[in-house]
N, C-alpha and C positions, 0 to 999 in steps of 0.2 A: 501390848508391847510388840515392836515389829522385831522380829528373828530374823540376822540375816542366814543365808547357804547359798549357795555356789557350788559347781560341776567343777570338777581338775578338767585340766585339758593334758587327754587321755586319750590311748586309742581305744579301748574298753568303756569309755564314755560316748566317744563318737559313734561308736559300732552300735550304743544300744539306743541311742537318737535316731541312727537311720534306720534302725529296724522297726521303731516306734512309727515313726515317718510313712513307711511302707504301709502298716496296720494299718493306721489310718487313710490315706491312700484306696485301702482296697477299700474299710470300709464306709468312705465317701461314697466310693460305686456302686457299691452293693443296695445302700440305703437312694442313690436316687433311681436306680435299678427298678425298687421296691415301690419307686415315689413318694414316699415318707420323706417332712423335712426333718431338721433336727431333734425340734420340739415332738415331734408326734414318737420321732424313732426314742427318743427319752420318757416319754409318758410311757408308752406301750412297755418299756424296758425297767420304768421305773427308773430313771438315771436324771438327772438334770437337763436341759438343752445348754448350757455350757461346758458341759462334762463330755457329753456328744464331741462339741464343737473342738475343746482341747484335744479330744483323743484322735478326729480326723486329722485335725493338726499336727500328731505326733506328737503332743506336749503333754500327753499325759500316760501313764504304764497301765497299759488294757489289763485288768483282772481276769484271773481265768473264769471266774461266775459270770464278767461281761461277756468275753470272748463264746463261751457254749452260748448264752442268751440269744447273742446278735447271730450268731452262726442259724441259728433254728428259725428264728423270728425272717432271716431274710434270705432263709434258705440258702446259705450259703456253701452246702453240700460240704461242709467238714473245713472248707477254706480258712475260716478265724480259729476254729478250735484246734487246728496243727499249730496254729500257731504258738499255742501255751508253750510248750517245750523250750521254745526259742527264746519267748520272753523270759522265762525263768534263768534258763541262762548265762543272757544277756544280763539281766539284773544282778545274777551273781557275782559275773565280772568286771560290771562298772565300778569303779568305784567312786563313790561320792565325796568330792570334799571342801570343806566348811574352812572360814579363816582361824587363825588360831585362837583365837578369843571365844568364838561360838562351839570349838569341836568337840570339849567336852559336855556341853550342854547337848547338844546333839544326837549324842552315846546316848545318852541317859533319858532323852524325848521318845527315842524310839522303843523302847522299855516302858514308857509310861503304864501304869495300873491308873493314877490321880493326876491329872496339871489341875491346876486354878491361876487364871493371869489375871492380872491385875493392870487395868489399861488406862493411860493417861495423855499421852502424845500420839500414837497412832494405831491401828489396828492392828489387834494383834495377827501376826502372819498365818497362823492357823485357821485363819475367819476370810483373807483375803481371793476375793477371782483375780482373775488373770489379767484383767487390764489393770487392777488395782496394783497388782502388786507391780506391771511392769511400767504406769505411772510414778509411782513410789523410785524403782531404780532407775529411770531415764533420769530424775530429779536431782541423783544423789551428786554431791560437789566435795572432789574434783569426779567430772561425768567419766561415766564409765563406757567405754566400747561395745558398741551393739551387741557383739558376739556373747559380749558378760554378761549384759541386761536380759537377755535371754539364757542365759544358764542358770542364770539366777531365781528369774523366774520356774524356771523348770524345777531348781531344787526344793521351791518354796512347795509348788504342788505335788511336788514329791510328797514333802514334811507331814500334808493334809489327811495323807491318805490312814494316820492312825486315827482319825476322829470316826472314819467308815468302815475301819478295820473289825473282824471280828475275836474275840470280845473286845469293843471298843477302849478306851479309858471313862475312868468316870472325868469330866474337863468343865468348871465353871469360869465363864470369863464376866468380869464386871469390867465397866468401860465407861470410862465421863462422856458426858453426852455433848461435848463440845467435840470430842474426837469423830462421833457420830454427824456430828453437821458440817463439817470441815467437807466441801468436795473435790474431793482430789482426784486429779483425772478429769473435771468437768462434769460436768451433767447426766452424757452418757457413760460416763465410767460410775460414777455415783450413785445413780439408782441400781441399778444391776447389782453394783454392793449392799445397798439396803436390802436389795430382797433377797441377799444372798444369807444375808446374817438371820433373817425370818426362816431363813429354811435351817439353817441351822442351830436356829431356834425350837424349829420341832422334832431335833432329834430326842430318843430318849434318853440318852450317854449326854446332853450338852443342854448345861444351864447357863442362860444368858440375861446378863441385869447391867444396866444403866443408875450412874451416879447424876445424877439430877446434878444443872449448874446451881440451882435456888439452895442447895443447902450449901449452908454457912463454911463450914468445916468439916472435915473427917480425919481418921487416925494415919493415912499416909502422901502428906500433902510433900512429902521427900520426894514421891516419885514414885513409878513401877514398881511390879517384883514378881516373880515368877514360883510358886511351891509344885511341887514336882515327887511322886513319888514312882520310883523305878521298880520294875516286878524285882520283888525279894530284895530289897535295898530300902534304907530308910528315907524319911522326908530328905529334901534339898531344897534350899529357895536359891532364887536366879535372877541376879540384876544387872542390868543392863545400859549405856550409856555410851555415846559418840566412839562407839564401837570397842567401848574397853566394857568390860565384865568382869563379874563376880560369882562364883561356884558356893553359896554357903552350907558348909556340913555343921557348922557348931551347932550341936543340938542346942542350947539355949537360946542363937542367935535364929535356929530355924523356928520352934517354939514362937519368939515375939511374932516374925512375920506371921506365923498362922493364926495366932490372937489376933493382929491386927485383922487381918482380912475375914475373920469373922465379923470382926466389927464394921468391914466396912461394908460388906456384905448386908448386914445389919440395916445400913443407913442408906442403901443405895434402895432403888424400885423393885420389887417384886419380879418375876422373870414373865408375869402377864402382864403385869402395867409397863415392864421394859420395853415388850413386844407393841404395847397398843402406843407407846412413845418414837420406836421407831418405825413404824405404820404411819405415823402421822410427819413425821421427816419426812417419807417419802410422800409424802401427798402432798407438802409444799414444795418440792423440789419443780 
């Protein structure tokens, strides 16, 4: 299911973009400095080469366990790790905000202890890279204004960051596998998401399974749904649609969805044979 989020236009928003901006900045320099490219300063760091990529960009909020890492590795004599202070912050006074539809699901994403999505139409936004997602907003009708499509994006990788968090959530996404072949963005946007979902396919915190087209039927051919369980708060399921929503608390009504999604769970691929299914997407690509 795609979540949307979006930045206020804020001076406490702009302030923590261009200090973001900056980080990155330095640590572009620092890493060709070092002559390392992306990839290698990612391997060495253990981080992604997208995740590199977003953070020189300023598109993404440097962690202070990145910020010492990168500081040591490229000798940056204390240069990124002053910088923690300021991100922190920064982050305190941004404030982020979401349409009215999404804001309370939101609240309650960042709390997560359990999500499990349930995917049908698009990816869900917690699985999404950065071109993916800013594909997806360039698309959306009526089009939205550069300056949006990028805040948007920005809030989405925000959203991400509780799947790396520690302790993470526990988070199983199951996803028809027509949403999986769908290439949005093209080609080059496309695989890059393939092997983006492999990788977080190997986290320990994130089970990921594929609803095969060949089967006949399953228990929620309605559509999405979102179970969500908030630290010290009970289940909630979350549905979603042409940007109107639904928050459900009725314990019975949350109940059926979580039967359902056992079941469907049940009837979808395995999270190895999901994985050896999207492995094989991308090798047609």
């Amino acid at each position: 299911m795609e979540l949307d989020g979006a930045i206020g236009d804020n001076d406490d928003s702009e302030e923590a973009a261009d200090l973001f901006h900056v980080i990155g900045s330095q640590l572009r320099l620092l890493r060709e400095r070092s002559g390392l490219t992306q990839r290698e300063l990612g391997d060495r760091l253990g981080y992604s080469e997208d995740l590199i990529r977003s953070l020189e960009r300023g598109r993404r909020t440097p962690q202070p366990e990145f910020l010492d890492a990168a500081d040591d590795l490229l000798a940056a004599g204390g240069l990124l790790r002053a910088a923690k202070e300021q991100v922190a912050r920064a982050k305190a006074r941004a404030r982020v905000k979401h349409p009215a539809w999404f804001t309370d699901y939101a609240k309650l994403e960042r709390r997560a202890v359990e999500l499990h999505d349930f995917s049908t139409l698009a990816l869900p936004g917690l699985l999404q890279t950065e071109e993916h997602a800013r594909a997806v907003f360039a698309s959306r009708q009526p089009l939205l204004p550069e300056e949006v499509v990028e805040q948007r994006v920005l809030a989405r990788l925000e959203r991400q960051e509780i799947l790396t968090c520690w302790p993470p959530p526990l988070a199983t996404f199951t996803i028809e596998e027509s949403v999986l072949r769908r290439p949005i963005g093209g080609r080059d946007v496309h695989c890059p998401q393939l092997e983006q979902l492999i990788k977080f396919a190997g986290l320990r915190s994130v089970e990921l399974q594929v609803m095969p087209t060949h089967v006949e039927e399953h228990p929620s051919l309605g559509g999405p749904f979102i179970l969500l369980t908030p630290r010290g708060r009970a289940q909630v399921g979350y549905l979603e649609i042409q940007n109107t929503s639904k928050l459900v608390t009725d314990l019975e009504e949350v109940r059926m969805l979580s039967a359902r999604y056992g079941s469907i769970r049940g009837q979808a691929l395995s999270p190895r044979k999901s994985l050896t299914l999207i492995e094989k997407i991308l090798g047609e690509q």
